[in-house]
N, C-alpha and C positions, 0 to 999 in steps of 0.2 A: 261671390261666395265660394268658398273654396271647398274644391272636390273631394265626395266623402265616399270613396267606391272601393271596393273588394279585387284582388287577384287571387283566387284561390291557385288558378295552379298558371306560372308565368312562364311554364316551358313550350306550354299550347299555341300554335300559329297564329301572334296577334291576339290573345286574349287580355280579356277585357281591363286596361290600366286604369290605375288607382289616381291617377291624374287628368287633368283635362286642357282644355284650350288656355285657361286665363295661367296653368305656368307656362307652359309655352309661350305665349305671350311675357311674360315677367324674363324667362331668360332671352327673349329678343332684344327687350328694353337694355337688357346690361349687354348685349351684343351692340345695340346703337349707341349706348353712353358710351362704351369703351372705344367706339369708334369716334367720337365725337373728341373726345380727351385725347387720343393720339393726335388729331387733326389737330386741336387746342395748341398742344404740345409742339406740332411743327411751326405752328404761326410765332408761337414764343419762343422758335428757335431751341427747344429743348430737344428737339429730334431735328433732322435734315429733311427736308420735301422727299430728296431720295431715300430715305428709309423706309417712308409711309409710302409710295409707290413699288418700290422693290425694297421690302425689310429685308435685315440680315438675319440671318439662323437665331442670333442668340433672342433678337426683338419675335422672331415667328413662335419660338420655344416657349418664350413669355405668355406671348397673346392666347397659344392654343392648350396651355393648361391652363391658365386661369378661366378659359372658357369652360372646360370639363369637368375644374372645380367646381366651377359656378351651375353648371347643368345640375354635377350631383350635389350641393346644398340645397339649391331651388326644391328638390323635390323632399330633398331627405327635413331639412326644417320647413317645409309648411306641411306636409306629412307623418312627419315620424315614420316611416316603413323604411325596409329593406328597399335599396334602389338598385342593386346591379343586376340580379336575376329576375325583377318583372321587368328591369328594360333589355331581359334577352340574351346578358350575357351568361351563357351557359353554353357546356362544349356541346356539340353538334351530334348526332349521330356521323359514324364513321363514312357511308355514302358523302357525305354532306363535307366531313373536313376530306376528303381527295377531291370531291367534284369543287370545291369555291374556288382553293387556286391555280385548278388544271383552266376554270372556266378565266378567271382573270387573265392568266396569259393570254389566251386565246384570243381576248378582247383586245389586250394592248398589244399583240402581236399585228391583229387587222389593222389598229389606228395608226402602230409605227410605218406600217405597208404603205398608207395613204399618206403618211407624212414624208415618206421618199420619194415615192412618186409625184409629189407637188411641190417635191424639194425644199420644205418648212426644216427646221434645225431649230436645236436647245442650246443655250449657252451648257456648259458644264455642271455640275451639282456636285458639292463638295459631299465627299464619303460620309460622315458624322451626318451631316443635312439629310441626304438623301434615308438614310437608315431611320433617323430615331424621326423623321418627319412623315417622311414616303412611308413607312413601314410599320409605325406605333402610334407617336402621338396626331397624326392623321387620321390615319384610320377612326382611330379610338374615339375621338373629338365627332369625328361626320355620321360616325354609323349606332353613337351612341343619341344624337340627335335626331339624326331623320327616321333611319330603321326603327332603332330603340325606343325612340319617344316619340313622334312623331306619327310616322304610321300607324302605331296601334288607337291614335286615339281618332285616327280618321277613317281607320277600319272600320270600328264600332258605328260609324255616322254613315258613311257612302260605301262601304263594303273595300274588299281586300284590293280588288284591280285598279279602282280609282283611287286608292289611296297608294299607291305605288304607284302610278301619273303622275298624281300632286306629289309625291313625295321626289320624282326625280325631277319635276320639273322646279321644284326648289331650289335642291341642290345643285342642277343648271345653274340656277339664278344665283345665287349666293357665291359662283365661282366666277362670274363676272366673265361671261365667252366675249369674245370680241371678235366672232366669226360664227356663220349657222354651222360649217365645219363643228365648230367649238361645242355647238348648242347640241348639235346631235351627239357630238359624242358623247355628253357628260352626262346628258338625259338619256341614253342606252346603257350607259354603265350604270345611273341610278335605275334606272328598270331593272337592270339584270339584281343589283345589292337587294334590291327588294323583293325581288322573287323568289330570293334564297333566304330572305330573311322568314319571309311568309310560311314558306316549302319545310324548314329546318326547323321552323320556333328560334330558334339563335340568332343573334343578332352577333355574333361570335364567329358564324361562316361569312356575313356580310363585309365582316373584317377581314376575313382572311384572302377572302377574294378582291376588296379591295387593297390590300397590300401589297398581293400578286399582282397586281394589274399596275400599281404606282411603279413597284420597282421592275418589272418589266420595260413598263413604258420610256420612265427615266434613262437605264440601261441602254434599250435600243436607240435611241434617240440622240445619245451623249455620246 
């Protein structure tokens, strides 16, 4: 049955979404079809093995807007409502836009530390890549899901702290660590996006702090 709920006011920390578990659920499914279809697509040679392991920009650009297309149709036709501003995006109080990206640095400044120190290296990130990925369609894609839509409907259920757990320990998962290194870091930057999403009402600072934190990282690292 599809969810019939109220946001009076969607600038409030985590209040109450007008959607629930089963879209969440609906845009997973087109998240595994879509994965299933690229794989399809490798077997039939219409893509390279190496593309579906390490895509090239123009195939990444593809995949992550049609996911945030697909985020905001999912809610916007089986709802009919406004979807940017209950899922958060809204600009931040003024504390909030200096502290996201001073705090994102900070984080990719510690992880580039530990990646010198263990002598880990990035291949290079082409300019364009780095920007419109690291910096926009990134962002926009991760924090329009988990913070935006995500969190608030698990707030409601287990309250604000556990649902900033679950929500970073997703977003861990979903980036596929292949080191605990990995796993901490991606579930402490999703802790930190969610505390600011929480803190701010905005899903807007979560962005900004994650885009300070990609393009820092990238940077120091390349």
């Amino acid at each position: 049955m599809r969810a019939n709920r109220s946001n009076p006011n969607p600038d409030r920390p985590c209040a109450k979404p007008y959607w629930g578990y089963e879209d969440i659920g609906v845009f997973f499914l087109i998240l595994v079809s879509l994965t299933s279809v690229l794989r399809l697509s490798a077997h039939f040679d219409l893509l390279s093995q190496s593309n579906i392991t390490n895509p090239a920009a123009g195939l990444q650009f593809a995949v992550v807007t049609f996911l945030t297309v697909a985020l905001y149709l999912v809610l916007k036709i089986r709802h009919h409502q406004p979807v940017m501003r209950p899922l958060g995006w809204v600009w931040p109080r003024w504390q909030y836009t200096v502290a996201s990206p001073l705090v994102g640095i900070l984080l990719a400044t510690g992880v580039s530390l530990y990646l010198r120190i263990h002598d880990h290296s990035t291949p290079p990130i082409p300019t364009i890549e780095l920007l419109v990925l690291g910096a926009i369609l990134g962002p926009i894609l991760e924090e329009s899901l988990f913070r935006g839509c995500i969190l608030p409907v698990l707030a409601q259920t287990i309250g604000n702290v556990m649902a900033i757990l679950i929500t970073a320990s997703l977003f861990a998962l979903l980036h596929g660590p292949a080191s605990l290194a990995q796993w901490v870091s991606f579930t402490a930057t999703g802790v930190a996006y969610g505390s600011i999403r929480v803190a701010s009402g905005s899903t807007s600072a979560a962005a900004l702090m994650h885009a300070a934190y990609n393009l820092t990282l990238i940077i120091s690292v390349t």
